[in-house]
N, C-alpha and C positions, 0 to 999 in steps of 0.2 A: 231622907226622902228618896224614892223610887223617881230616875230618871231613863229616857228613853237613851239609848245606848245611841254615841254618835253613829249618822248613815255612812262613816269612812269608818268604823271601828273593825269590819273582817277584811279590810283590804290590802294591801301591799304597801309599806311605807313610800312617799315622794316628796321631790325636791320643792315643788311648787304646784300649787293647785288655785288656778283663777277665773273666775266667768270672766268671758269675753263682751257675749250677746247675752241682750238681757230682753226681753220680750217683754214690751208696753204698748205704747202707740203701732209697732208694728212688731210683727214677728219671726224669728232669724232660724234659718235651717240649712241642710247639706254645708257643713264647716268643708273646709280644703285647707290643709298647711303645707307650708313650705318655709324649709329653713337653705339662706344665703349664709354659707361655711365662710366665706373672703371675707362679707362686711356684718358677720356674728349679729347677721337678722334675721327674725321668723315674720313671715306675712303669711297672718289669718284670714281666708274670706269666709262668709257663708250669703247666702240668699238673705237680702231684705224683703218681708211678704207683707202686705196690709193683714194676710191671715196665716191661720197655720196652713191652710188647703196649699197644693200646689199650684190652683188655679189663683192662686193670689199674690206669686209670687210677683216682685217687680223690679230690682233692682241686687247690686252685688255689693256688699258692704266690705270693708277693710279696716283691719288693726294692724299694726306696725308694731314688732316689739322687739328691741335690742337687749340680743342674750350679754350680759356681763360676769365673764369667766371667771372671775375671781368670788363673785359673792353664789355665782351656780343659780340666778336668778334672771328674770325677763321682766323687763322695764317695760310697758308698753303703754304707746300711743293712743288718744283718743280715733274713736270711730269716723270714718272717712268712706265716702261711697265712689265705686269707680263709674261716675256717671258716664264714661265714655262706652263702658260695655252696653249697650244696647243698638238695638233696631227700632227706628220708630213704630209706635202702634206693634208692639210684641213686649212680650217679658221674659227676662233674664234668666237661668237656670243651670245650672252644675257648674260651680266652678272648678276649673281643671288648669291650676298655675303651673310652667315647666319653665327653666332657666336652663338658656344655654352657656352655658362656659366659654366658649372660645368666642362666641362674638358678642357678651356682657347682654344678650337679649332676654328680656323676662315675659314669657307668653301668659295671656289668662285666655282660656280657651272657654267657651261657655255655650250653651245654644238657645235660640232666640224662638218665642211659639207667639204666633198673631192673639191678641188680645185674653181672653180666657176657655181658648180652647185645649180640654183637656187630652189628658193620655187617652183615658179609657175611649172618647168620640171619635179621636183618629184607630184608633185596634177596629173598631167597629166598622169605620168607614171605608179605612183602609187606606184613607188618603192623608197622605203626609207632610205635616204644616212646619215640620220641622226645619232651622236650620243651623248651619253649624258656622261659627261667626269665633274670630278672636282679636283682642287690641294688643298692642305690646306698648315694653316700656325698657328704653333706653340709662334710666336712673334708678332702678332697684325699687320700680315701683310707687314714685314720688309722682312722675308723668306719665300720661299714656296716650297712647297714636287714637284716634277712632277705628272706631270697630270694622273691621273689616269679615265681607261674609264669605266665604271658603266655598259653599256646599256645589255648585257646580262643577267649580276645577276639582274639589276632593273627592267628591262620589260620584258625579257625571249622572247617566243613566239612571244605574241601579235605587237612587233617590226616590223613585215610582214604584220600586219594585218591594219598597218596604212601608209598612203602614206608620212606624215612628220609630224613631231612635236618639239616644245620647251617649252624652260623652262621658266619661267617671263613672258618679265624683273622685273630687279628690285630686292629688299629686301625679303629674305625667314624669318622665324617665327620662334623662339622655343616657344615652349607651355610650361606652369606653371600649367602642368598637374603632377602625380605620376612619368609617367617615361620622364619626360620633351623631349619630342617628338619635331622632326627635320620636318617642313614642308616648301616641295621645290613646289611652285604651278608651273602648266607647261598646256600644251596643247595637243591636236593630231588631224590631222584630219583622220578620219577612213573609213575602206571603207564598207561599210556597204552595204547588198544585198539591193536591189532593189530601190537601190538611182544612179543616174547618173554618180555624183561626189562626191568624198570622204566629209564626212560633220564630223565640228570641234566641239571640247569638250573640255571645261578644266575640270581638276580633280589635285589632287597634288600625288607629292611621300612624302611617309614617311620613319620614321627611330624611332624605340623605343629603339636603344643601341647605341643614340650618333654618328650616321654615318657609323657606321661597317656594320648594313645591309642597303637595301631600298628594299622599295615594293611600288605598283602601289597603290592607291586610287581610287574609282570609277569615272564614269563620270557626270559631271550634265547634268542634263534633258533637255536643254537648248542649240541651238548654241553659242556657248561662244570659245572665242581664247586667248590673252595674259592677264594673270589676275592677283592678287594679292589677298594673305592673311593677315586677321587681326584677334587677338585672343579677343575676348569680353566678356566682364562679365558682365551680366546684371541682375537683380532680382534674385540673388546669381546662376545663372546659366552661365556657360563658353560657349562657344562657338565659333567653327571657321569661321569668316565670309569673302564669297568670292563676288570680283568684278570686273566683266569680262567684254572686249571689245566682241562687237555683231554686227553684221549686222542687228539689229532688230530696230534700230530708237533709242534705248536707252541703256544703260548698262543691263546687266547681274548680279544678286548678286542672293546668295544661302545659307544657313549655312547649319553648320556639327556639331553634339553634342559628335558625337566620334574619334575625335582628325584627323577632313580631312580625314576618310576613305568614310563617305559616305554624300552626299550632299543631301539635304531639300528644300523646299520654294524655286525653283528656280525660276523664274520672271523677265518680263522684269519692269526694273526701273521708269518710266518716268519722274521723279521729275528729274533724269541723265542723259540729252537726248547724243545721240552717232550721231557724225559723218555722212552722210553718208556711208562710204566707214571704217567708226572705226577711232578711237586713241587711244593708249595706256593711261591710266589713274594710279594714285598712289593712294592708301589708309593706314590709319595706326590709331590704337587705340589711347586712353592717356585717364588718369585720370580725374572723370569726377568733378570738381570743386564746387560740390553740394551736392555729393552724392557718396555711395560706388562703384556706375556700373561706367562704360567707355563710352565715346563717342569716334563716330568717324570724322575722317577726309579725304577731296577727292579733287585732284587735277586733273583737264582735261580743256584740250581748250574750253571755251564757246561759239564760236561763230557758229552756224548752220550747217553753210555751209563749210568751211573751220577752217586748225587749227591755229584758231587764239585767241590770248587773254585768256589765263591764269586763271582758275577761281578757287578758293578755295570754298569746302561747307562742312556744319555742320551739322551731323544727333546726336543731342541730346537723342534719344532714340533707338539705333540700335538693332536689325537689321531693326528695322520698316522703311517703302520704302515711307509711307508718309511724311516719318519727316526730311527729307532732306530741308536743307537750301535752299536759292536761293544763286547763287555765290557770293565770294568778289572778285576782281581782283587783282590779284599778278601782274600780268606783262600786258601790250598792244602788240599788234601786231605778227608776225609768233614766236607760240612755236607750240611746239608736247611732245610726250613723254616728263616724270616726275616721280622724285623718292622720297617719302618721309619719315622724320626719328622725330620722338618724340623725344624731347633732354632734359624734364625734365621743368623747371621753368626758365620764363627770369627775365629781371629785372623789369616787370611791376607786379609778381607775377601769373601769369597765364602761361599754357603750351607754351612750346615754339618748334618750329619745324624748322627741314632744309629743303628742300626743291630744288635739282638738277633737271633741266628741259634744254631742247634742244630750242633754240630762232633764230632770225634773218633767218630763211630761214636755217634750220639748222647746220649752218655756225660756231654754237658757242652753248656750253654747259654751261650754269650761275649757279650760288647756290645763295639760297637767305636764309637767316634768319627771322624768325619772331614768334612773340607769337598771343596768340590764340586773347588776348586784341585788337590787331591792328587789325585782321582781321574781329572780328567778337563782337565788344566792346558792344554791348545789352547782351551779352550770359554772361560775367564776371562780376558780380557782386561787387562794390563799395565795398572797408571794413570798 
């Protein structure tokens, strides 16, 4: 008998593939990962929503899963909501987890909107309900402080000067710079004179004492909305490099050589074509298996038109915009948004990464495991 070919049967072999979120009584979207290297744990969040709308979103859910290196597998915890992340009378949105290293503090950065006021009402209105709030946690995530709301001390003024803004999604950065610098990549759309409608920008907040302040970073030159930061080392030079969803036919990327204050080289991508209409995409460094610099790595839907089909690429020489891979497929059929996490070495010897993405018609939030060998086996080199 004639059966329908499994929906992983063109993709790229992996170590593990599991739903996290499963949408019933309520609905889970914008996944955010983070993997803790010290205590070999990954913490999943995504939005808990009464709906799929954004206007329905309400709360910031969590799984806990402890990777054990020997079986190359993720044990994970039942579902947990970080009810501290909120503001009264608002709801919850972009989760955006950073771990600092030196002082064991684990950020969930998130921003808070009064009741069910949407994007599109503030674009129109011009007036900006946004705010930018984060809890932290002392124990890797077990407890967390109450929310605390930033947007004052963070963006002062210019708060007015913009019709709405967020932060991600996804994974923020510390840099392995002198004063190991906090970077929260975010967005805004601004209203700027003799434009119609407010036009968007990302740029990131910083932090050089570990969280106790933040300041704004500039904007890129570029239309550019929900993005993601990677720190690069290339030809012994650092660098922050960014990669932005655009309305322009293709991604957005730009770097910064003084730690995300000010962005360079911005450009639209074309080797990373975008969406019509956008998708959010994941990016993230690792060790480049040849040599002292880093490559990077880029997760978004590849198929044209719709977001469908899952595709992994490899830029071998970053920030360079030529040297983009052509994709491998993770997954077939409806994903969207994806988050991902460098987790060090699997067991084929080559990097290995997590990888949290939204699938089935958003229906459902999966993680999937795999090393760089599966994806991309010409690039690893035989020993």
């Amino acid at each position: 008998m004639w059966r329908n070919p499994s929906p992983w049967s063109e993709t790229c072999p992996v170590l593990q593939r599991e739903r996290l979120f499963q949408s019933g009584d309520h609905a889970y979207r914008i996944p955010a990962l983070l993997y803790l290297p010290q205590q070999k744990t990954l913490l999943a969040f995504a939005e808990k929503r009464m709906s799929k709308k954004d206007e329905h979103a309400e709360l910031i859910a969590l799984r806990r899963g402890d990777y054990d290196a020997s079986a190359h597998q993720v044990q994970w915890h039942a579902q947990e909501v970080v009810t501290q992340a909120q503001l009264e009378g608002h709801r919850s949105m972009n989760p955006c987890p950073l771990y600092d290293e030196q002082t064991g503090t684990l950020f969930l950065f998130f921003i808070a909107i009064p009741g069910q006021v949407s994007e599109h009402h503030q674009l129109q209105t011009g007036v900006n309900m946004v705010r930018l709030c984060h809890v932290t946690s002392a124990d890797h995530g077990r407890t967390w402080s109450p929310a605390s709301d930033i947007t004052s001390s963070a963006i002062g003024p210019a708060h007015k000067e913009w019709a709405t803004f967020a932060v991600g999604p996804g994974h923020c950065l510390q840099l392995h710079n002198q004063m190991q610098s906090l970077v929260v990549p975010a967005y805004a759309y601004r209203k700027l004179p003799h434009h119609h409608s407010p036009s968007p920008a990302s740029f990131c907040f910083l932090s050089h004492d570990h969280g106790r302040t933040w300041q704004r970073g500039n904007f890129v030159a570029q239309d550019s909305v929900e993005c993601q930061v990677a720190e690069v080392r290339s030809r012994g030079q650092s660098m922050v490099y960014l990669n932005a969803r655009s309305s322009l036919g293709a991604r957005v990327q730009a770097q910064s050589t003084n730690a995300g204050l000010d962005f360079q080289g911005a450009l639209v991508t074309q080797k990373l074509p975008e969406l019509p209409h956008g998708c959010h995409g994941s990016t993230v460094a690792f060790p480049s298996p040849s040599s002292p610099d880093q490559w990077l790595l880029y997760v978004h839907p590849t198929d044209p038109r719709k977001r469908r089909n899952l595709g992994v690429y490899l830029n071998t020489r970053p920030p360079e915009p030529a040297a983009w891979s052509q994709p491998t497929l993770l997954a077939t059929g409806s994903c969207a948004y994806s988050d991902l996490q460098s987790m060090g070495r699997g067991p084929d010897g080559s990097a290995q990464f997590g990888c949290l993405y939204e699938a089935g018609d958003y229906e459902e939030v999966v993680f999937l495991l795999f090393t760089l060998k599966q994806a991309f086996p010409a690039q690893v080199q035989a020993p």
